[in-house]
N, CA, C and O of each residue as an XYZ file, in Angstrom:
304
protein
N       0.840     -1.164      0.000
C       0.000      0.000      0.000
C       0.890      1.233      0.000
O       1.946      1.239      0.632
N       0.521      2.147     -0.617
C       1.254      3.283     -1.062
C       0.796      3.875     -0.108
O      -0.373      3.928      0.275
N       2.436      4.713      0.636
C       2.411      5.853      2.065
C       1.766      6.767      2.062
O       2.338      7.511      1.267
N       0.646      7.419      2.536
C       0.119      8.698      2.321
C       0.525      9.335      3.257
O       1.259      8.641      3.960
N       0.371     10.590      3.704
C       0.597     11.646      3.987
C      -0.835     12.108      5.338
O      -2.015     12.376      5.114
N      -0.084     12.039      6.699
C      -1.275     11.865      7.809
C      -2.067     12.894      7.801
O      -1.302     13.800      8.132
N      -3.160     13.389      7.633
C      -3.979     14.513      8.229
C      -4.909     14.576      9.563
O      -5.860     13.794      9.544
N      -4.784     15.330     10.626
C      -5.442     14.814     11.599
C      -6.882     15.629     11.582
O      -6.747     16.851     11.520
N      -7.833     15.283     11.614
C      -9.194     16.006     11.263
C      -9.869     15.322     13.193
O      -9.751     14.221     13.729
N     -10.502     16.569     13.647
C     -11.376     16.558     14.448
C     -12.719     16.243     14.131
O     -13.327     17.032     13.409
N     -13.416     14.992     14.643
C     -14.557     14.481     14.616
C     -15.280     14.059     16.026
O     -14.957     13.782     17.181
N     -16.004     14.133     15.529
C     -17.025     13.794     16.518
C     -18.208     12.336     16.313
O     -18.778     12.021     15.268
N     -18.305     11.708     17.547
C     -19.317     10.234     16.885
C     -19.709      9.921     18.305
O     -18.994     10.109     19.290
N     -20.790      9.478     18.298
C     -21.366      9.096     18.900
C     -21.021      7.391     18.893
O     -21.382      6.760     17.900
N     -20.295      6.639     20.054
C     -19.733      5.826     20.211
C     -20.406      4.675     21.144
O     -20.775      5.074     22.248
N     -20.597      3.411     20.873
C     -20.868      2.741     22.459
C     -19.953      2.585     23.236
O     -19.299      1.570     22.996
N     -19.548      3.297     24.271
C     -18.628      3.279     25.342
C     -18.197      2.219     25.641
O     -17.067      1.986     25.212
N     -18.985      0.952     26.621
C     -18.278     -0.407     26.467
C     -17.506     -1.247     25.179
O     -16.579     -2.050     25.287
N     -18.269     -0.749     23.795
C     -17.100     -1.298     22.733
C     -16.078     -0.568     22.636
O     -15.027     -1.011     22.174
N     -16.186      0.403     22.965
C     -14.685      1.729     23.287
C     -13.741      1.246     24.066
O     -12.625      0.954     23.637
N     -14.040      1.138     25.081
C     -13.174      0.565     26.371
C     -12.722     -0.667     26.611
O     -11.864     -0.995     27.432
N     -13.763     -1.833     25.332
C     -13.656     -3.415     24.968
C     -12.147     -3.441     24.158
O     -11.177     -4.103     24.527
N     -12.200     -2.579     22.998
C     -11.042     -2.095     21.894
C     -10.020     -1.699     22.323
O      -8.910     -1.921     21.837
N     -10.365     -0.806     23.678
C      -8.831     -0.152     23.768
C      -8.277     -1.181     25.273
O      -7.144     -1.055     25.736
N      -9.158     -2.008     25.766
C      -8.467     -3.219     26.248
C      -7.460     -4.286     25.713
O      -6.297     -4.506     26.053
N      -8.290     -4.917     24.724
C      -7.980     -5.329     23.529
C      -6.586     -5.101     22.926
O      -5.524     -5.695     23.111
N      -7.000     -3.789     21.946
C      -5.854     -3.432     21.308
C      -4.275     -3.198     22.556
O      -3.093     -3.376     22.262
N      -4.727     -2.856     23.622
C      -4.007     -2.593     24.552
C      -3.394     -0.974     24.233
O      -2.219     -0.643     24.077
N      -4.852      0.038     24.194
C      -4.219      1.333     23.926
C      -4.527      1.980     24.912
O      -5.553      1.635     25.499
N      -3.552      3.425     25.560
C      -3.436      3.664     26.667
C      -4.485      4.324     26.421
O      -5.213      4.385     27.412
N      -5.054      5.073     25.134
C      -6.120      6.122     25.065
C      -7.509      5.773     24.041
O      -7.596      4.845     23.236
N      -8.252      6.530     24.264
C      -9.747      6.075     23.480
C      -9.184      6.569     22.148
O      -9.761      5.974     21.238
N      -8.283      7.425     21.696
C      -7.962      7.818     20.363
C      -7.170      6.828     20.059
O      -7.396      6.031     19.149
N      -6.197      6.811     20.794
C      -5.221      5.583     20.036
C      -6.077      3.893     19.856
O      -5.559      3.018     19.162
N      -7.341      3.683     20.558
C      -7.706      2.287     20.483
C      -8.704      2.588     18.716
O      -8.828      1.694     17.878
N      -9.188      3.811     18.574
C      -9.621      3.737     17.263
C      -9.008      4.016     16.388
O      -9.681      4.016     15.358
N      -7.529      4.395     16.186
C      -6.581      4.635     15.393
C      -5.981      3.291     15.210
O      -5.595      3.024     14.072
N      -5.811      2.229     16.323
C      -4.883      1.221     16.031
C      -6.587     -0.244     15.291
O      -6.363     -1.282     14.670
N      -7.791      0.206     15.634
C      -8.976     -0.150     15.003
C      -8.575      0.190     13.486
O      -8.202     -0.581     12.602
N      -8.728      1.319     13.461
C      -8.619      1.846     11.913
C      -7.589      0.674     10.977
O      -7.690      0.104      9.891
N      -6.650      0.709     12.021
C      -5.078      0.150     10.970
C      -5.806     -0.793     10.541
O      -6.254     -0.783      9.394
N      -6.047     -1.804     11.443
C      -6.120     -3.223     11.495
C      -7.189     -3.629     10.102
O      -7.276     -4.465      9.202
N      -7.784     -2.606     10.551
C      -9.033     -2.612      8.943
C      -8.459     -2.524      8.050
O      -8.244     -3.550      7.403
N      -8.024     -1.452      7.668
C      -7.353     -1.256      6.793
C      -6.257     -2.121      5.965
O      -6.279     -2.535      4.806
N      -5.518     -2.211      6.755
C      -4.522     -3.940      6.721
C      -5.231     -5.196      6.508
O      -4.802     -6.005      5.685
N      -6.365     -5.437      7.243
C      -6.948     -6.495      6.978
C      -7.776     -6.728      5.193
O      -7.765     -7.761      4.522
N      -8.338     -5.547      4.879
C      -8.266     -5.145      3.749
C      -7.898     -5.380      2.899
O      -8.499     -5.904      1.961
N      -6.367     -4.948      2.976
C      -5.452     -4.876      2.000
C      -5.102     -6.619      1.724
O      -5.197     -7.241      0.665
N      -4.694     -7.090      3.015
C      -4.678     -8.671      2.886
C      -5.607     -9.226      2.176
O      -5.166     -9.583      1.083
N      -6.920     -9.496      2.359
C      -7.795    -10.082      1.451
C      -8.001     -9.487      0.167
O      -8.873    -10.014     -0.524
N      -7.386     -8.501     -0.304
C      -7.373     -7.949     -1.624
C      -6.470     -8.831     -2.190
O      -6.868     -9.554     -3.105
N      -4.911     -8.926     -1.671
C      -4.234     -9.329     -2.180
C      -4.456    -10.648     -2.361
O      -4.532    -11.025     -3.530
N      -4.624    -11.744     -1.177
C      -5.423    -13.350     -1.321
C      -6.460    -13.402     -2.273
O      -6.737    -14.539     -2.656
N      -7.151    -12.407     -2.789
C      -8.035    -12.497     -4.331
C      -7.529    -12.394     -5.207
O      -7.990    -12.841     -6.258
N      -6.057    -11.590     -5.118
C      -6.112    -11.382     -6.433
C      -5.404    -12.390     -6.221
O      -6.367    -13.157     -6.251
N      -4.011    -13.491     -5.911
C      -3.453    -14.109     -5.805
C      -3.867    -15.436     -6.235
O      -3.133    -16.195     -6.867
N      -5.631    -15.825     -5.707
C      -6.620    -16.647     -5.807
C      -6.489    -16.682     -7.312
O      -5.895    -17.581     -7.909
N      -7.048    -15.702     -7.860
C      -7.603    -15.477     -9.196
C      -6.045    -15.849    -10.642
O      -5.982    -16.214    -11.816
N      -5.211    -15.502     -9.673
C      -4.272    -16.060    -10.556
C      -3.799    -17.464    -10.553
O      -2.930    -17.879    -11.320
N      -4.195    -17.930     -9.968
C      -4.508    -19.460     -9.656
C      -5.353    -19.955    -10.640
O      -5.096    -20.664    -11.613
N      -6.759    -19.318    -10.109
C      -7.395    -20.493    -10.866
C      -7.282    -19.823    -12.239
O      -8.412    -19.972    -12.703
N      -6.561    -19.181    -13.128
C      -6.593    -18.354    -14.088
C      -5.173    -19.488    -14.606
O      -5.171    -19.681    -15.822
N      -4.461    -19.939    -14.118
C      -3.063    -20.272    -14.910
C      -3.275    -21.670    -14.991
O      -2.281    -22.309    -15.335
N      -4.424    -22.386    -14.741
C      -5.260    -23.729    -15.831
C      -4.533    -24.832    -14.973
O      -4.290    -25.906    -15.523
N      -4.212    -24.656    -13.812
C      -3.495    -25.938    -13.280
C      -4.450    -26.930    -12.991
O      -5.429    -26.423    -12.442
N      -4.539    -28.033    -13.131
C      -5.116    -29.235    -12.830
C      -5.150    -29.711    -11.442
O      -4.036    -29.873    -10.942
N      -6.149    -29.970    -10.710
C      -5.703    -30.670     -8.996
C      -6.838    -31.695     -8.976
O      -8.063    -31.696     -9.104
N      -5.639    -32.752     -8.709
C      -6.386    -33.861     -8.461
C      -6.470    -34.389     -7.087
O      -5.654    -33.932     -6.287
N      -7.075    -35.023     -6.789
C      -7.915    -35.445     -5.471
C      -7.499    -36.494     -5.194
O      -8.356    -37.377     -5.166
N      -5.516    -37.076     -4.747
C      -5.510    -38.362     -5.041
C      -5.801    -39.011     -3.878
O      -5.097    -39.998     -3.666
N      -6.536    -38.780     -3.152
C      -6.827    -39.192     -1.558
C      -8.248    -40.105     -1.792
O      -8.778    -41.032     -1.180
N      -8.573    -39.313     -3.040
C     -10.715    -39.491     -3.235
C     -11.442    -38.614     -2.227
O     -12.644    -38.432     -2.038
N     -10.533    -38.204     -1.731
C     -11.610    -37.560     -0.384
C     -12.595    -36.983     -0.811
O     -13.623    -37.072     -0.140
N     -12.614    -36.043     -2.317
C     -13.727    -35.545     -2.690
C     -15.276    -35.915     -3.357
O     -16.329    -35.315     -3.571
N     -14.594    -37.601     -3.583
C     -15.759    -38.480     -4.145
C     -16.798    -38.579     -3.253
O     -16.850    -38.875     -2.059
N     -17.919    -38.155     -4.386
C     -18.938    -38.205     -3.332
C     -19.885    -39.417     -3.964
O     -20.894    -39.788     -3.365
């Protein structure tokens, strides 16, 4: 993923407090900003991972390889 450039913007949200305080247990962040900042990453990253496992997928089943089942396990 290409580095961008941080901007910090003031927002406001209406939050459920126990998932606030669940997250920043969790994540193990000392602050309610840092437990939705290190939230954010993880999305984000997580994201990016299953983008890449699709496209990775897709070049798979795209390059015609053959798989055979020599176990039978799949015979039904």
């Amino acid at each position: 993923m290409a580095a961008t450039k941080s901007v910090l913007a003031h927002k406001h949200f209406r939050l459920d407090a126990v998932k606030l305080k669940q997250a920043q247990r969790v994540l193990q962040s000392p602050t309610e900003t840092d437990a939705i900042e290190r939230a954010l990453d993880l999305v984000i990253s997580e994201h990016e991972r299953s983008r890449r496992a699709e496209a990775a997928n897709e070049r798979f089943l795209r390059s015609g390889v053959t798989i055979r089942d020599v176990f039978h396990a799949l015979d039904a």
